[in-house]
N, C-alpha and C positions, 0 to 999 in steps of 0.2 A: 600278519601285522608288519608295519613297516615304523622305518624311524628317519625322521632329518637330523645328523649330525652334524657341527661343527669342528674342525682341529684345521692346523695350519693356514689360517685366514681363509678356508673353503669351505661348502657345504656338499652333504654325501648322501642319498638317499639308499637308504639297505635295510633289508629283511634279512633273515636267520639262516645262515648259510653263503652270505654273497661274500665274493672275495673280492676287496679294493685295494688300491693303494695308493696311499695318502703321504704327505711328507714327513720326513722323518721322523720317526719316535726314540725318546729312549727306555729303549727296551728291547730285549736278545730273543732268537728265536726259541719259540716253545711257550714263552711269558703269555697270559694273562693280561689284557691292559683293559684299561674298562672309560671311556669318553658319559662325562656325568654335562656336558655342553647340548643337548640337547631339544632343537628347535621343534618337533612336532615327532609325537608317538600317537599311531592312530588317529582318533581324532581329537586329540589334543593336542593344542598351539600352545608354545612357551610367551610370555613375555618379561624377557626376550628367552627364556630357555624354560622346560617343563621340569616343576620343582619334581627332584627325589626319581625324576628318570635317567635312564642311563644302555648303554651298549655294551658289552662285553663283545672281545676280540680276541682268538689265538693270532702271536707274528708269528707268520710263515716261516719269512728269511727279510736281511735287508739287502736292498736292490739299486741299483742305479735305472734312472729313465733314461729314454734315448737320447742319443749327443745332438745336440742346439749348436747351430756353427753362427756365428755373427762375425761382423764386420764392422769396424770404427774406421773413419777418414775424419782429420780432424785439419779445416782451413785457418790456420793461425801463422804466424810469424814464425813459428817453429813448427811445420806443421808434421804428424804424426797419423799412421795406417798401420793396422793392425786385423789379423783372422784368429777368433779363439775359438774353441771348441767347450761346451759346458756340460756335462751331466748330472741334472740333479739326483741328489739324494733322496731314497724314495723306502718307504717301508712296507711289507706286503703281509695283509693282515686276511681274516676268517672270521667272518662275526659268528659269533657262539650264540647270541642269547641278548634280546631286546626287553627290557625290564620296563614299566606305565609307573611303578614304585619304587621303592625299598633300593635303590641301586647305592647307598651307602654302604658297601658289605666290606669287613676288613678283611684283609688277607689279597684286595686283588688291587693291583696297581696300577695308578691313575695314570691316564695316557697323556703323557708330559713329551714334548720332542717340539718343533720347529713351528714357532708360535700356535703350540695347543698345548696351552695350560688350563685341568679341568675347573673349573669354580670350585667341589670341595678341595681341589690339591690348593689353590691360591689361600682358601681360608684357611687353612692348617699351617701352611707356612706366611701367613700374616702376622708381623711382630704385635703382640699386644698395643695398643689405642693408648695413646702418653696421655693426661690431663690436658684441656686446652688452656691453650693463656689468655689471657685478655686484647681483642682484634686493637691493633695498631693504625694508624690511620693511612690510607693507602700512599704510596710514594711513587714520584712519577717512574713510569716505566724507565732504567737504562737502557743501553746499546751492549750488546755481548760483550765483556771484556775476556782478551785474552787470557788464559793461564800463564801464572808462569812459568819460563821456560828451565830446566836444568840445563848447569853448563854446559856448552857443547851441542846443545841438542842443534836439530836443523829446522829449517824455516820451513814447516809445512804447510806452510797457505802459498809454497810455489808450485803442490800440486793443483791440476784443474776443480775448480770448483771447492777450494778448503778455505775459510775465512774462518775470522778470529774464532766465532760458535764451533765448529767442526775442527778446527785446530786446540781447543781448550777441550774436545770430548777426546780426543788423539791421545793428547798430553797426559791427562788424565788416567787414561786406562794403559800409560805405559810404552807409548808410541810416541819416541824420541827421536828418531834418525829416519833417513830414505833408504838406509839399510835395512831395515827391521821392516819393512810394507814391502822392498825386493826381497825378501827371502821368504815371501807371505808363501805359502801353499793355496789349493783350491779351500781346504778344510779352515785356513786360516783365514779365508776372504769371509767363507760363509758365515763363519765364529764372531769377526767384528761387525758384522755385517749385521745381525742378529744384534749382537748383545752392547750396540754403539746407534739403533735404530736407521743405520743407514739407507735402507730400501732399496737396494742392488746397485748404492751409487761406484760405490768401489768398482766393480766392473765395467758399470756403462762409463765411468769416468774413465779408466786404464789407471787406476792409481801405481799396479804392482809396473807395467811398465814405463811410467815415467818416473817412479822412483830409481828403475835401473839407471836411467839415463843421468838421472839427479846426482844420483852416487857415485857416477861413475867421474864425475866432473871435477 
């Protein structure tokens, strides 16, 4: 019997015993992780995923994929070229055990890591439903306003491509200066990157090195 899974915005087709590897999970070698996302066990289609199935998985070990070299030339007024080297992070699993029911089992832990978050883990950590209030009548759309800024902080809509929406998510999450994006790490690029829904712009932009540049000025 086979299964279609979902995690990390990918899908994976595996039967009982195939070894894959998918983006990262959190979770340590030896763990138990169980993917309740779901799209097709045997013959049955999810829509969009098959209630109360699920995949169990031993992690092997966690892995790096091979290094991606790219290259930015950028034609501007100041203009800027750069060579980086990337490897993603990657986790390397063993399916144990394709379940058609019952994959609600406590004791095994939901495979949560690099955009796969399972459906029961999202219900369980969903804050309770407030009372609704009474609908208000719609107002015209504004334009992003900025946040505002703490003293001191730097103008970050002078990196490429930051305007006031992308500077107010910045601010927001604690990112005040062209210091603090130069001292980013890879693990800090992928963290904002992730958890600021930027979709790889920080890299394809070079934020980390025109920030150096910015700071240094």
């Amino acid at each position: 019997m086979f299964a279609v899974l979902k995690t990390g915005g990918k899908q994976y087709k595996v039967t009982s015993g195939d070894v894959l590897r998918v983006e990262k999970l959190a979770a340590t070698a030896g763990e138990t992780v169980q993917f309740n996302d779901i799209l097709m066990v045997g013959d049955k289609i999810g829509v969009p995923f098959v209630e109360g199935a699920g995949v169990q998985a031993e992690v092997i070990e966690q892995i790096k994929g091979e290094k991606v070299i790219h290259y930015v030339r950028r034609r501007r007024k100041h203009s800027s070229k750069r060579t980086k080297g990337h490897r993603q992070q990657l986790t390397l699993l063993r399916v144990t055990e394709i379940l058609e029911s019952g994959a609600d089992k406590s004791g095994i832990k939901a495979a949560i890591g690099a955009g796969s978050v399972s459906g029961a883990a999202v219900a369980a950590a969903a804050p309770a439903p407030k009372a609704e209030k009474p609908a208000k009548a719609a107002k015209p759309a504004k334009k992003a306003e900025a946040a505002p800024k703490a003293e001191g902080a730097d103008d970050l809509k002078k990196l490429s491509g930051v305007g006031p929406a992308l500077e107010k998510k910045l601010l927001e999450a604690g990112v005040t200066s062209f210091a603090q994006i130069a001292a980013w790490t890879e693990a800090d690029v992928a963290e904002f990157d992730e958890k600021l829904s930027f979709k790889g712009r920080i890299e394809r932009e070079g934020w980390v090195e025109q920030a150096k540049e910015l700071a240094a000025k």
